[in-house]
N, C-alpha and C positions, 0 to 999 in steps of 0.2 A: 716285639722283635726277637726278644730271649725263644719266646714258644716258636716263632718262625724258625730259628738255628734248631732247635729241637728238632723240628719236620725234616729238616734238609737232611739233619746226622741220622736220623731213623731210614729214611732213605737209602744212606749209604751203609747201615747195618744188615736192614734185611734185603739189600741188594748183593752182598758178598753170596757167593756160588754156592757155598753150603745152605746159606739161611733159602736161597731159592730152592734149591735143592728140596730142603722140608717143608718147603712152603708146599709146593707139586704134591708129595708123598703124602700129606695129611689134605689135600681137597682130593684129590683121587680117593683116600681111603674112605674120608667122607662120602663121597658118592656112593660111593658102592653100601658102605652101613646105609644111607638112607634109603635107597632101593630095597633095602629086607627090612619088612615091619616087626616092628618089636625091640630093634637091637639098639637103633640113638643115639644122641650124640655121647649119653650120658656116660654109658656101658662103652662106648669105644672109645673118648678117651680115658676111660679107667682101667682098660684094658690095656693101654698104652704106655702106661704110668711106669711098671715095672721094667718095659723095652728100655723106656729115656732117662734111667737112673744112669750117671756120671756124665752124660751128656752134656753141650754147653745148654745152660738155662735157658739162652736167649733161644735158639735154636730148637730146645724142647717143646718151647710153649708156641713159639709159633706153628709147629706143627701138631701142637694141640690146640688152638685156635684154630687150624685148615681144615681139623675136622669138625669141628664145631659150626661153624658155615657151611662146609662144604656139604652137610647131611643134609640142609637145607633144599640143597639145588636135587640128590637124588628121590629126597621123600616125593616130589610130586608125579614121578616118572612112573611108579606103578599104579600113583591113585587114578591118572589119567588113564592109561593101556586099559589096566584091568579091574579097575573099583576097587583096588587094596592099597590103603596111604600109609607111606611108608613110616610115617610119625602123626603125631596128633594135630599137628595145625596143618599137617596136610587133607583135614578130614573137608574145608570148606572148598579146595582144590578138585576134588574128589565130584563135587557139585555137579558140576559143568562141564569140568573135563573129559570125563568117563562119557558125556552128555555128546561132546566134540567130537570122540573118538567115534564115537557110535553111529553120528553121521561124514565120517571119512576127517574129520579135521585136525586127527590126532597130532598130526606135523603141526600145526598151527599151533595147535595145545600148547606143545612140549616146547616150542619156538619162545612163544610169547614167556612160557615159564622164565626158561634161561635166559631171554634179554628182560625180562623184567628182576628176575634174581639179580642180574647185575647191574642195572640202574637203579636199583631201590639198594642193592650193598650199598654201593657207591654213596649214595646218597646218606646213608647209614654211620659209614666209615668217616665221611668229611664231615657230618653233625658232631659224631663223635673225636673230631681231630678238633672242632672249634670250641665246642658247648659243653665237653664234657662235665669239668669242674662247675660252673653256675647249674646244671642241671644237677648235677647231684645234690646239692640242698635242697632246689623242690622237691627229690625223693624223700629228704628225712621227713616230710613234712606229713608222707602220710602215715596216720596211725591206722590202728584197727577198725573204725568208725571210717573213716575215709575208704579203706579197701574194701569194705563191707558195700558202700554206694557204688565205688567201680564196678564191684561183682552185680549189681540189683542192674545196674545200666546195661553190662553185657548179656544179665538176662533177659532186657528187655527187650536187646537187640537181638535176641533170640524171634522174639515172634515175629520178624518174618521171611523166617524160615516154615513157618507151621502150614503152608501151602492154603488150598481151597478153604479145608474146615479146621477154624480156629481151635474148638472141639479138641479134635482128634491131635491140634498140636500141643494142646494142653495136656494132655491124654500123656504124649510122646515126653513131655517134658517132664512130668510128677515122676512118673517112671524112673527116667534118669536122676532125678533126687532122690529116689528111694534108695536106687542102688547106690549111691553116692554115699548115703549112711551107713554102711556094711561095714564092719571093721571095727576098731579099737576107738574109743571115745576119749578123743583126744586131753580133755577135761575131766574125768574120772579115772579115765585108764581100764572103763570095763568095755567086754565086746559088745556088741549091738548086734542083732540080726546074723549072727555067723552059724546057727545052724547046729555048733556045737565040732562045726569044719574046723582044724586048726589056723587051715591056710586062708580061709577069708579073714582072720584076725587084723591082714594087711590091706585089705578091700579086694575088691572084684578091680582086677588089674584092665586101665583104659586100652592098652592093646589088643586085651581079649576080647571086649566089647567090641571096638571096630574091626577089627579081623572079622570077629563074625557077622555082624549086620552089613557090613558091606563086603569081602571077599567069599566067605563061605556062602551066606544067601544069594548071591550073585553065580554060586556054581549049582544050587540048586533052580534056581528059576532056569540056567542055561539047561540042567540035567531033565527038567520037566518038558520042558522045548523039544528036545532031541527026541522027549521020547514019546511026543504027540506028534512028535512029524510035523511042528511049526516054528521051527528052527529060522531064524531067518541068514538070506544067503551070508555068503562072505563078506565080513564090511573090507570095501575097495577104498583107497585113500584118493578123495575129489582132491584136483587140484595141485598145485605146487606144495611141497611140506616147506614154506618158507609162508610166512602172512602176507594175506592180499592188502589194498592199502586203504579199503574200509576197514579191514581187521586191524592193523596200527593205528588208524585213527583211532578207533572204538580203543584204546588199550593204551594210548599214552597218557592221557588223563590218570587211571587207575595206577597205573606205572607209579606216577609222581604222587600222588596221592595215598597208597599205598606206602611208599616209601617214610612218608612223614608220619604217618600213622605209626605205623610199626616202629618204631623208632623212640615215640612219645610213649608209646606205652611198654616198649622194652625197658625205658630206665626205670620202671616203676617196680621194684623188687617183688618176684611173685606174679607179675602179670603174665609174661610169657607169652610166646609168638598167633598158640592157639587164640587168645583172645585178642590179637592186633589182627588175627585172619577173619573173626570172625565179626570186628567192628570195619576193618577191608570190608567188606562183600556186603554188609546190611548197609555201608554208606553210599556204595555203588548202586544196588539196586533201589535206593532210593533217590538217588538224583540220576538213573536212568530213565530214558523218554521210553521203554520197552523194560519195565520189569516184569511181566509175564516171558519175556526170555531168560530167566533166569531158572537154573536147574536143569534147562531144557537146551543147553549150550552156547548160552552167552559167553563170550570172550573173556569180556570184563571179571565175570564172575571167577575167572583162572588167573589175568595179568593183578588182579587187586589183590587177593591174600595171598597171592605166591610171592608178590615185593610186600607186603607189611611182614611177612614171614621170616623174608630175610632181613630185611631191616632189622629189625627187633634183634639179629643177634648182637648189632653192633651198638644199640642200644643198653641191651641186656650186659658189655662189658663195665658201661658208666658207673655205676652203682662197687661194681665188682674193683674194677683200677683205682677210684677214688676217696670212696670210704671203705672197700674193705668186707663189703655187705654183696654175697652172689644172691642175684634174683631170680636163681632154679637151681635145678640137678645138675644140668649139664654145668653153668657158672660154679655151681659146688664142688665139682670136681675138680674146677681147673685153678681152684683156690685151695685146694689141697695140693696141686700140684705146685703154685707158689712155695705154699708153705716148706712142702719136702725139698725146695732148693733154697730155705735160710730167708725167700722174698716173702714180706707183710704187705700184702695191700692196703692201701691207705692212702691219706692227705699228701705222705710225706716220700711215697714211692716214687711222684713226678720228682722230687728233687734227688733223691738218694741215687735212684736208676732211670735216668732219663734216656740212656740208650738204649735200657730195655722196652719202656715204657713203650717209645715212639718207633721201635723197631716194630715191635708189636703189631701198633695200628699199620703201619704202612707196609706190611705186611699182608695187612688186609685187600689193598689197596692192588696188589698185584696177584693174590688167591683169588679175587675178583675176575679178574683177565684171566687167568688160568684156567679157571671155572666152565666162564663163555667158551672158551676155543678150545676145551674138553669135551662141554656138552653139545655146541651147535651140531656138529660132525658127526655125532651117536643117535642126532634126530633120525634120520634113517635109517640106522638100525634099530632102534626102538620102536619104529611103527611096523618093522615086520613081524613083532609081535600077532599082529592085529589078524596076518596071514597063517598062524598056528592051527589046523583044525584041532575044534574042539574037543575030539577025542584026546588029545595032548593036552590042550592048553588048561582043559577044567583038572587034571593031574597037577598040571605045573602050578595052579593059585593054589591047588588044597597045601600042596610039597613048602612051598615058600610062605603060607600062612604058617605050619605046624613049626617048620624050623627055625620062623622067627620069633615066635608066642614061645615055645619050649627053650628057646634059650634064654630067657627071661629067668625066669624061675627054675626050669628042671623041672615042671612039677607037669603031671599026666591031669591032673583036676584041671587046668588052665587049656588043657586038648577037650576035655568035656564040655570047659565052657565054650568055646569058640562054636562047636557044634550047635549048643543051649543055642546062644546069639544066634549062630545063623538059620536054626530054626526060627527066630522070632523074628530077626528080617526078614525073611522068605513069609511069615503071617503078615509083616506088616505090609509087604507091597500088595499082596493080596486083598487086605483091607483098605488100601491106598492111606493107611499112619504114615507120617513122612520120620524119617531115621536120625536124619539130623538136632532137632532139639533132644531128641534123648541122649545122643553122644555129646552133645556141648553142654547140657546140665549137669551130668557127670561127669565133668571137667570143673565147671565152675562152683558145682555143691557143698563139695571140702572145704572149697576156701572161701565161699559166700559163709556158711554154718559157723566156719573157725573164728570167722573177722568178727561175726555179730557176738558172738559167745565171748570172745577177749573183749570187747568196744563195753556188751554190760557186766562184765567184771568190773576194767576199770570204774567205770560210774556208778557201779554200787544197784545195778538195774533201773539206770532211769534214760528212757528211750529219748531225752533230747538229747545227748551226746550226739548223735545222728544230723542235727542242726548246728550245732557249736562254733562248726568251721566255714569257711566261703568254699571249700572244696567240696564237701560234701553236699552241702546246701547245690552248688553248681550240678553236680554230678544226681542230684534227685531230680532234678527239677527238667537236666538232660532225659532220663528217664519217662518225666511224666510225659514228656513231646514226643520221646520214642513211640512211647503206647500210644498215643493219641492220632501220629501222623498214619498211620493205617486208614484211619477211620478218615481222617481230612483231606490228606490228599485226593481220595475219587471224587469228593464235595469239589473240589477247589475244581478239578479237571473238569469234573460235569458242567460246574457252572460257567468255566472259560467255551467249552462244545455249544453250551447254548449261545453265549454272545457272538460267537463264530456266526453261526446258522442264522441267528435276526440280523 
């Protein structure tokens, strides 16, 4: 009853015209950083930081919370249009959408995003108003050993992404672990493979990567088109830009499913939205009755990691409000920005500041609603993108890749590399290598490499650590069925076809 009075007073906190007021200004700004790739939530509320010195606390943070959501809803607006995701767990978004766009369904795309951003928040925000506290102890629960199994599961959910030939996804995927080793050795403190470059000492930056395999190789396949004179015409938008009511059906499953996903794996410190988009989409395409639609403009494959995407942010506060413990870059920032206003996160901040606390969340709750009847409205403007001739438009992706990759670092080596990449996507579609496991192995490398290295520290180098716990033990064994359901499912379907037919 106490937490109930809590919800109501939160309510009436981030209900006051100011606190609304910032609520607006930080999912607007949101939007807009997430539409430019490279820039995040991370960099723009750290860039914020300085603005909201003397500010009221409550006030500051909520509007550093709006952008932190709110980057959510713009990252998937360019991965769809134009094959450029505007952050990294927009890259499973990117899939299919770009897939939709290409056959006129862009409106549908960008539709299902936005209502599913805001049923999967929603859903996010009310886990997080009920569960927060009990779920944060199963976070302490995982060690290094535990994260180390999580990461082996999401790579297991990697393969099937690896398309026709397993091969070639194998191929895509060592790749991305290579370059995942680039950089400072975390454990020694020596470089590894840097060339003698100063700046790879930091690694080969994930922005660069995807900027180039998907926006830059995307302006060369267009630029080779143009100039063999097999360009294809204008894509025309079929249809209503509203979802037809096969397309909802297909897409409320994933919605709600999505949502729960992302959520489970946002409290989990370190997991992060990427890897709830890309356990979204491998769960989807596996309990679809049409997974060869998949990559190829499946619906699903957009409403599913675009709600675990946002989920997970609201997820991703658990950890952060409760113990004290931010589970990313972006959460690290806004635990810095407690900090610079005198607020500890922790056990003891629902009691100290419970008008903060609860203003916070239900703040959330109405950046949600703001979101929606922000972006629904911009669905039609954003598919006339689609109408840009190309003489323009391949300008506008190279312009908006450079100036979101260069404001990262300042550095002209990270303009070299996007080019590198986009040479090497433009090889791989040619070779028909699928793109995706290389960018999500490079994602999950760091921190599969990091968890095993601390898990045999602690143990002294003895690989049953790896068995010790039920979580881990769970989460291999998830794994082993990962791998295997490839191979079993067409068994399982062939032999229901034949019972069919006798």
């Amino acid at each position: 009853m106490e937490t109930f009075t809590h919800i109501l007073n939160g309510f009436s906190v981030c209900m006051q015209p100011i606190n609304l007021w910032y609520t607006f200004v930080g999912v607007f700004i949101g939007t807009i950083i997430g539409v430019l790739p490279g820039i995040g939530p991370s960099a723009g509320i750290a860039l914020l930081i300085p603005v909201t010195y003397g500010m009221n606390p409550t006030s500051a943070l909520i509007m550093m919370c709006g952008i932190y959501y709110g980057t959510k809803y713009g990252g998937s607006t360019t991965a769809i249009l134009i094959r450029t995701p505007g952050e990294a767990a927009s890259v499973m978004t990117s899939l299919d959408g770009y897939a939709m766009a290409q056959k006129g369904r862009a409106g549908a795309a960008l539709a299902v995003s936005a209502i599913g951003s805001f049923i999967a928040g929603t859903i996010g925000v009310v886990a997080l108003t009920l569960f927060a506290l009990p779920l944060a102890s199963m976070a302490l629960k995982f060690g290094p050993a535990e994260y180390f199994c999580l990461m082996l599961f999401a790579m297991t959910a990697v393969s099937s992404l690896t398309g026709k030939s397993p091969a070639k996804g194998m191929l895509s995927t060592i790749l991305g672990l290579m370059i995942a080793t680039i950089g400072i050795d975390l454990q020694s403190g020596q470089p590894r493979y840097t060339m003698g470059i100063a700046e790879f000492q930091d690694g080969v930056g994930f922005i660069v990567v995807v900027v180039g395999l998907f926006a830059v190789a995307e302006v060369f396949r267009g630029l080779e088109e143009v100039h063999k004179g097999t360009a294809p015409p204008m894509i025309k938008i079929s249809g209503k830009l509203w979802l037809t009511r096969e397309e909802w059906r297909r897409s409320i499953g994933p919605i709600w499913r999505g949502g729960i996903i992302g959520f489970v794996i946002g409290v989990l410190p370190g997991a992060g939205g990427t890897i709830a988009s890309i356990m979204s989409y491998t769960t989807e395409k596996r309990l679809s009755k049409h997974p060869e639609e998949f990559g190829k403009g499946a619906i699903e494959g957009v409403a599913g990691p675009e709600s675990a995407n946002n989920s997970d942010t609201a997820g991703a506060l658990v950890p952060l409000l409760t113990l004290g413990v931010p589970g990313g870059g972006a959460t690290a920032v806004l635990m810095g920005a407690f900090i610079m206003y005198g607020i500890q996160p922790g056990p003891l901040l629902f009691e100290k500041r419970p008008d903060l606390v609860w203003g916070l969340v239900d703040s959330m709750y109405i950046g949600n609603v703001m979101l929606l009847i922000l972006n629904l409205p911009l669905v039609g403007l954003f598919v006339r993108l689609l109408y840009i001739p190309s003489a323009i438009l391949y300008p506008l992706i190279v312009a908006i890749s450079v100036i979101g990759t260069y404001a990262i670092n300042g550095s002209m080596l990270d303009l070299y590399m996007i080019l590198f990449f986009g040479m090497v996507g433009y090889v791989f579609d040619k070779v028909d290598i699928p793109v995706a496991p290389l960018v999500l192995s490079l994602v999950l490398g760091g921190i599969m490499e990091q968890s095993f290295r601390q898990a045999m520290t602690i143990s002294g180098a003895d690989p049953s650590i790896f068995v010790k716990s039920g979580i881990s033990i769970t989460l291999i064994a998830l794994s082993v069925i990962s791998i295997a359901l490839p191979f079993i499912l067409p068994k399982i379907k062939a032999m229901k076809a034949n019972d069919v037919e006798e």
